[in-house]
C-alpha positions in Angstrom: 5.5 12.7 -23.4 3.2 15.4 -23.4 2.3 17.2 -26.5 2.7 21.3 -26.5 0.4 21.7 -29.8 -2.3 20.3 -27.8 -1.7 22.5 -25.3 -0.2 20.3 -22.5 2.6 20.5 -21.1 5.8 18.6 -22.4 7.9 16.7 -19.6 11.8 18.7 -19.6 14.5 16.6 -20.4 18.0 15.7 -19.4 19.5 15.1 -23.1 22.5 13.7 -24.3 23.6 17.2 -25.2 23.5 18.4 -21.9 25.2 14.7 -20.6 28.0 15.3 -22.7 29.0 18.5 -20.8 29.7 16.9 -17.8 33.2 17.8 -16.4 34.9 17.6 -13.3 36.2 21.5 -12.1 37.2 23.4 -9.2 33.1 24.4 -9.0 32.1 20.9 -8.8 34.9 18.5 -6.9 34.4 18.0 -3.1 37.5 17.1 -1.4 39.0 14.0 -0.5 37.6 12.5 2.3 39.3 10.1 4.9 38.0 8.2 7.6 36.4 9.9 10.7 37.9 9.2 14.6 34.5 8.2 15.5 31.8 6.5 12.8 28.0 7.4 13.7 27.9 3.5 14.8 30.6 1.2 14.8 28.4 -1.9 14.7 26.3 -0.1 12.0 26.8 0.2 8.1 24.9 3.5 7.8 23.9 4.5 4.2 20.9 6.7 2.6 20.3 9.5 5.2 17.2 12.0 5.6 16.3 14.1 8.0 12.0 14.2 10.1 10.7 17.1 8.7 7.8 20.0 8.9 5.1 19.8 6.1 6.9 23.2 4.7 9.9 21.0 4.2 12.0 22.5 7.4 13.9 20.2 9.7 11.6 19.0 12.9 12.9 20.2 16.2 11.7 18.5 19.4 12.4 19.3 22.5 15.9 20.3 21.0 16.2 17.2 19.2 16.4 16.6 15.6 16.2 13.2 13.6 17.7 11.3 11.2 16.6 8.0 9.1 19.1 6.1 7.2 19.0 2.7 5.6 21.5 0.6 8.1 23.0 -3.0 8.0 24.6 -4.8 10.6 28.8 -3.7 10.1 30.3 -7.3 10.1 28.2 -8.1 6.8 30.1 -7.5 3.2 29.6 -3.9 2.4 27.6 -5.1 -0.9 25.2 -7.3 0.5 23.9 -4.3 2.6 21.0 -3.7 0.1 19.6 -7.0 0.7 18.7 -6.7 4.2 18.2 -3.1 4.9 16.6 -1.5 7.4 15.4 1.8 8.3 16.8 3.3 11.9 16.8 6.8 13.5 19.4 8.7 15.2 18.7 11.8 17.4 21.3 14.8 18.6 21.1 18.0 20.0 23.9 19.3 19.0 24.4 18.1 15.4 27.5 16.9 15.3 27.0 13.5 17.9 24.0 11.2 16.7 22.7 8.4 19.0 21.0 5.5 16.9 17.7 5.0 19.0 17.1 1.2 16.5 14.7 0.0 13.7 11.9 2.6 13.5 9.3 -0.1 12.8 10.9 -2.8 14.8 8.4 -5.9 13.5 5.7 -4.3 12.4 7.1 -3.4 8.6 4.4 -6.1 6.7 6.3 -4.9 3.1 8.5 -5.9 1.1 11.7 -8.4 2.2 13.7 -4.9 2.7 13.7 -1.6 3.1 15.2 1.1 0.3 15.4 4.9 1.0 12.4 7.4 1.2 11.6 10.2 3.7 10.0 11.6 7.2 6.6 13.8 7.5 6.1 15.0 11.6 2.8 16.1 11.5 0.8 17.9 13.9 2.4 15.5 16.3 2.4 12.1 14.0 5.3 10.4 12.5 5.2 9.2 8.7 7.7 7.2 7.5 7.4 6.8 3.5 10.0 4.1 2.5 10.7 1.5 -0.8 9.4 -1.8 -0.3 11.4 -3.9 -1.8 11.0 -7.2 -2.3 8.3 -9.5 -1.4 8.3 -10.4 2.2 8.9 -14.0 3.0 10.2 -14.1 -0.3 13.0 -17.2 -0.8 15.2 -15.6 -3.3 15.5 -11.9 -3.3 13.8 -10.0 -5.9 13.7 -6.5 -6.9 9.9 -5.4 -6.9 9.9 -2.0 -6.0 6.5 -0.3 -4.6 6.2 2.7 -2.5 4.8 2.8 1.1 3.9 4.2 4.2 4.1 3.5 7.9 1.9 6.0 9.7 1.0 7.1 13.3 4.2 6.8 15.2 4.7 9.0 18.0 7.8 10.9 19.5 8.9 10.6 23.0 11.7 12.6 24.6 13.6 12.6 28.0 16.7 14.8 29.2 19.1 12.5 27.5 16.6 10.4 25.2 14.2 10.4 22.3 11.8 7.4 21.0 10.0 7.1 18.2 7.2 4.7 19.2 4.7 2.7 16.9 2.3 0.9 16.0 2.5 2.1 12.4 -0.1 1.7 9.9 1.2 0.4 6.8 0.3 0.7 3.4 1.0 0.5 0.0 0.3 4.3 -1.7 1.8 4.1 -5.1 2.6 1.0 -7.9 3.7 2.0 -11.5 0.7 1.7 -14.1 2.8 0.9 -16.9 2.2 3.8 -18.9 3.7 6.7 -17.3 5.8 5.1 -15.4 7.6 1.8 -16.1 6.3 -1.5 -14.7 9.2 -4.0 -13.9 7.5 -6.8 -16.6 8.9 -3.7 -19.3 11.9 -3.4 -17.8 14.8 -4.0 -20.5 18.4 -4.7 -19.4 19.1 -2.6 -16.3 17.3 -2.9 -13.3 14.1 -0.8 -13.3 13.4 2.0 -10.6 10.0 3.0 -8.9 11.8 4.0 -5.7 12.6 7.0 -3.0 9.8 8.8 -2.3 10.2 12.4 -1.0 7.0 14.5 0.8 7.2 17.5 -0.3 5.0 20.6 -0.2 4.8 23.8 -2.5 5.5 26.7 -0.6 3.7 28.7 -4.0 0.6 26.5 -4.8 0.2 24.4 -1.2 0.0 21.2 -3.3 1.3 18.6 -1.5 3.5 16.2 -3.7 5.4 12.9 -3.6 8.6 12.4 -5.8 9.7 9.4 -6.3 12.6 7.5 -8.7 11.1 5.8 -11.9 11.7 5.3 -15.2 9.8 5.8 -18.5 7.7 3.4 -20.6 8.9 3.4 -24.4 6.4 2.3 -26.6 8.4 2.3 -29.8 11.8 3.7 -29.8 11.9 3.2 -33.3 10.1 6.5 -33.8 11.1 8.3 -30.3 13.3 11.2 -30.8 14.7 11.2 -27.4 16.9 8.4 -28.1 18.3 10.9 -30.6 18.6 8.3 -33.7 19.6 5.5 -31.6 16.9 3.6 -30.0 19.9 0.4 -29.0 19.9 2.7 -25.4 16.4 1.5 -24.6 17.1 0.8 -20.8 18.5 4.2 -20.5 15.2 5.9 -19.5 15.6 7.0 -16.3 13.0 9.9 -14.8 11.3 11.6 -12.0 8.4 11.1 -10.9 5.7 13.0 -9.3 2.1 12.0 -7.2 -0.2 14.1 -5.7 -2.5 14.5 -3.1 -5.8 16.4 -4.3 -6.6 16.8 -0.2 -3.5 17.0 1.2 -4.0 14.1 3.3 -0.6 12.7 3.1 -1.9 9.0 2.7 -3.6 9.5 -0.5 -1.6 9.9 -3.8 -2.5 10.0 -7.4 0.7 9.4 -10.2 1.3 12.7 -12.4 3.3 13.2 -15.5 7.3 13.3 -14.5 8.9 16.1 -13.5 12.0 15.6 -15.4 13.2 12.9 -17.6 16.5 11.4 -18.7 15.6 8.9 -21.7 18.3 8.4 -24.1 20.5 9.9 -21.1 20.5 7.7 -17.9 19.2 4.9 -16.1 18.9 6.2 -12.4 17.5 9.5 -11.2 18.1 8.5 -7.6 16.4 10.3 -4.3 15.0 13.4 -5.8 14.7 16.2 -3.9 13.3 19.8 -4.3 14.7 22.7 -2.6 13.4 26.2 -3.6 15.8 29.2 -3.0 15.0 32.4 -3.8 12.0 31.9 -5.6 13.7 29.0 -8.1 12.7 25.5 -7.1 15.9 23.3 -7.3 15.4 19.4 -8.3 18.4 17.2 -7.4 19.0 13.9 -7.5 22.2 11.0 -7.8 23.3 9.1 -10.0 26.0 6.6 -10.7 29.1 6.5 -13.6 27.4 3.2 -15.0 23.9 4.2 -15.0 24.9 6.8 -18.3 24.0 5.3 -22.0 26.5 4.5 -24.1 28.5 7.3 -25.4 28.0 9.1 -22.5 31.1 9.6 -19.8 29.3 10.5 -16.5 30.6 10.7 -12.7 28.8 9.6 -9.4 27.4 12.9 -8.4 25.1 15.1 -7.6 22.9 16.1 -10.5 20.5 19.4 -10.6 18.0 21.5 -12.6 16.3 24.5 -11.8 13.1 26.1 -13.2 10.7 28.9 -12.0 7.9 26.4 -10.5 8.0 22.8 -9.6 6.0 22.2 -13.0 8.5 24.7 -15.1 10.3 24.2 -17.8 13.7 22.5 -15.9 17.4 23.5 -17.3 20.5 22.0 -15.9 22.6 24.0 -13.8 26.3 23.8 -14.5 24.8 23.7 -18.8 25.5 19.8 -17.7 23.6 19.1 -14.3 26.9 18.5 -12.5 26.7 19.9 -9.1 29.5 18.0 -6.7 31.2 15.4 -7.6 33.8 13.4 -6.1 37.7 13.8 -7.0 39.2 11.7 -9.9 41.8 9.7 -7.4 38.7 9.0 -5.0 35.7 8.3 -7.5 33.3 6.8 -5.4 34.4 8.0 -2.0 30.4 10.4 -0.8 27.3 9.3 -2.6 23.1 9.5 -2.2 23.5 13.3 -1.7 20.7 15.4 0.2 20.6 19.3 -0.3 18.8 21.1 2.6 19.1 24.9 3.1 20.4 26.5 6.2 20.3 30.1 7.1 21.8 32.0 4.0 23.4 29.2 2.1 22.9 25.2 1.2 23.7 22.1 2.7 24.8 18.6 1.0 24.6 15.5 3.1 25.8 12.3 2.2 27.7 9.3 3.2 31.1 8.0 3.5 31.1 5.4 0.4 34.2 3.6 -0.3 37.6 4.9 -0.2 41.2 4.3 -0.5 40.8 2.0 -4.1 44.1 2.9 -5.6 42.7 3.0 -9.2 40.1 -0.1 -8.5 37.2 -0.1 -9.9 33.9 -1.4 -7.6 33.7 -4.7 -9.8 37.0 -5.2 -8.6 36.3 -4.3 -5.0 34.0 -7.2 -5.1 37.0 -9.7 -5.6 39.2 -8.3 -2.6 39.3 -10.3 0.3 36.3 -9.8 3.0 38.6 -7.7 5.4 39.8 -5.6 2.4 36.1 -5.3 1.6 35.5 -3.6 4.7 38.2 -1.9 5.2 37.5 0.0 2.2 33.9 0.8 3.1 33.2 4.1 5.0 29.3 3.1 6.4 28.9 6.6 7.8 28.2 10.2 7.5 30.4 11.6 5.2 31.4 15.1 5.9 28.3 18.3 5.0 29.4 20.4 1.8 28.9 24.0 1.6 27.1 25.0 -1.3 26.9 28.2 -3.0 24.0 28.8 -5.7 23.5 31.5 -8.0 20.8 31.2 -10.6 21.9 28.4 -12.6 25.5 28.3 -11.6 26.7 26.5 -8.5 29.9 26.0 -6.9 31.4 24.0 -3.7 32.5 26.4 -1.1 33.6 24.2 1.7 33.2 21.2 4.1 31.8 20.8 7.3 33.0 17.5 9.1 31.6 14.3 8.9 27.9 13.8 10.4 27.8 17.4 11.4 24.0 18.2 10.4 23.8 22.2 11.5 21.5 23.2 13.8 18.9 26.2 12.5 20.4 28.7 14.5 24.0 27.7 14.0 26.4 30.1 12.3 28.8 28.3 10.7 32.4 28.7 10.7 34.1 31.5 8.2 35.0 29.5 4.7 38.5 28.3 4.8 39.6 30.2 1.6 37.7 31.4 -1.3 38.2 29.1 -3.6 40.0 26.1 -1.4 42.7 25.6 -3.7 43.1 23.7 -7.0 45.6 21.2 -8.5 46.9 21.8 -11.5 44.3 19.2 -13.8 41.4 21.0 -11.8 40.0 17.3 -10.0 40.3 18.5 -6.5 42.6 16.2 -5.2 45.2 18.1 -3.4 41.9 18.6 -1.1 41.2 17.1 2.0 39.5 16.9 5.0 40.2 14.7 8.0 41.0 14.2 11.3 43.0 11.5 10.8 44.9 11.6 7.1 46.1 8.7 5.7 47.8 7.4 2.8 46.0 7.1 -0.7 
């Protein structure tokens, strides 16, 4: 951490404090979601979306298409051995709503890592890059959980009347390793699985510095004397942060690590995808994170967490006093997760996707032990519907739901809010809400 007497400037923090807020409300609870008539691809388990993007952080548009990169898995494989053999594929639409899956975006020529984790897409003056987790070693025997951050560079798009191709060769590279003491190397890793993960380009429309955030965690040298564990250093693996590299000559292949942007140590474990979004002159970090990833003590949801601050380098407070920004309803816990925030027009977007569903009070441990047909039934593998999201300074509140996979385009007005507030249940979880095409029995 940063010391403020010297003059430098001390990293914000997610605390305990602010942790213990958390609190499912009418503000915060999406509603329940059931399965789609069509899935974005039936053979596909489609996970971890984001969308090709300008340098200035607006969605690409070519030749009235738009893209989309998601970590996929073939669909007949158990939903929870997807991680181990992910791969990154696009999908293209016009229209928003219907995506076409044009395959792997680096067919064979990926030399990193045994898999592919989540990241994000630069179109540049014409050229593709494709920044992604390398995880893994590739050839590797056994699967391990290395994590390094990478690029495949150079690809090229290619669009017809009813067709668009993103074509290689990539050139791929490794641009960013933890260094052990601002960020956490795996070999100090305790407990938990460490993070150094999901890198996101992004460029500040203030400054022009062109930045890289990433998931990582936090190197505690002695928690015996760090205050951040708030007298009780026994939540050690609980350090969870975001991260932050720059390029001094905006060359979007060259990166040097900078102190974190935000950290959660004491708090939580996984500060997943983070993601900057600046709205009316406030610059927005959000990021995921899962119920089991809080420390003891601590009773968090799988959401979507978010801070705000007056610069990407400001002194970051949690919106919602907790950092809860939507959440999924108590009878459907884990039913949307890995949510992106993008604006459109006057208002901002949340993508996600369709997680797993329809667990009648089972917990994902137990999901695990279900039959392999039960597995997959339960497993959505898809877009999960776009949330509405209205932001106000600190506060933020869920205003509606698009349907699933619909992706707005720019100049799309969107249709009048159902009601202004959606209605509520009487406990305030959301669950008397839903949205579906084809409703079904919980």
């Amino acid at each position: 951490m940063t010391n403020e007497a010297d003059g430098e400037r001390s990293v914000p923090r997610w605390t305990r404090s602010h942790a213990k807020r958390i609190e499912r409300s009418d503000a915060s609870v999406a509603p329940v979601v059931y399965p789609p008539d069509e899935e974005m691809d039936p053979d596909l388990h489609v996970w971890d979306t984001w969308f090709l993007r300008e340098r200035d952080g607006t969605i690409a548009e070519i030749d009235g298409y738009r893209v989309v990169f998601s970590l996929t898995a073939p669909a007949d494989l158990l939903p929870g051995t997807r991680h181990d053999v992910a791969t990154i594929r696009y999908f293209y639409s016009r229209d928003g709503r219907n995506w076409q899956c044009g395959g792997p975006v680096f067919a064979d020529d990926a030399p990193f890592g045994s898999r592919q984790w989540a990241g994000s897409a630069l179109y540049d003056d014409g050229t593709v890059y494709v920044y992604y987790t390398a995880a893994g070693t590739r050839g590797e025997d056994e699967l391990s959980y290395t994590q390094r951050i990478a690029v495949g560079a150079g690809g090229t798009v290619e669009t017809g009347s009813d067709e668009l191709t993103i074509a290689g060769p990539f050139d791929h590279e490794i641009l960013l390793e933890p260094d052990g003491t601002i960020y956490e190397r795996e070999s100090q890793a305790c407990g938990m699985i460490y993070t150094f993960r999901d890198p996101w380009f992004f460029e500040d429309p203030a400054t022009g510095e062109t930045c890289l955030l990433f998931e990582a965690n936090t190197p505690i040298p002695d928690p015996e004397e760090d205050d951040r564990f708030e007298g009780d250093p026994s939540h050690l693996e609980f350090n969870g942060s975001v991260g932050v590299a720059v390029s001094p000559s905006g060359d979007p292949t060259e990166w040097e690590l900078d102190e974190p942007l935000l950290e959660g140590v004491g708090t939580n474990q996984e500060l997943e995808r983070p993601h900057v979004v600046v709205d009316d002159g406030r610059y927005y970090l959000f990021f995921s994170s899962h119920d089991h990833t809080f420390a003891p003590g601590l009773e968090g949801v799988d959401a979507l967490y978010g801070f705000v601050a007056d610069s990407l380098r400001g002194e970051y407070v949690p919106v919602n006093e907790s950092g809860l920004v939507v959440t999924n309803p108590a009878s459907a816990p884990f039913q949307t997760y890995s949510w992106v925030v993008y604006p459109h027009r006057e208002e901002l977007l949340v993508s996600s996707f369709f997680n797993y569903y329809d667990l009648r009070g089972l917990s994902l441990d137990d999901v695990a032990e279900l039959p392999p047909a039960e597995q997959q039934r339960r497993f959505g593998g898809t877009l999960a519907p776009t949330v509405r999201l209205d932001v106000s300074g600190t506060d933020t509140r869920v205003r509606d739901v698009l349907e699933h996979g619909h992706l707005p385009l720019p100049r799309e007005e969107l249709p009048p809010l159902l009601s202004a507030d959606r209605g509520s249940d009487d406990d305030g979880d959301g669950d008397e809400r839903v949205l579906s095409s084809r409703k079904g029995e919980y």
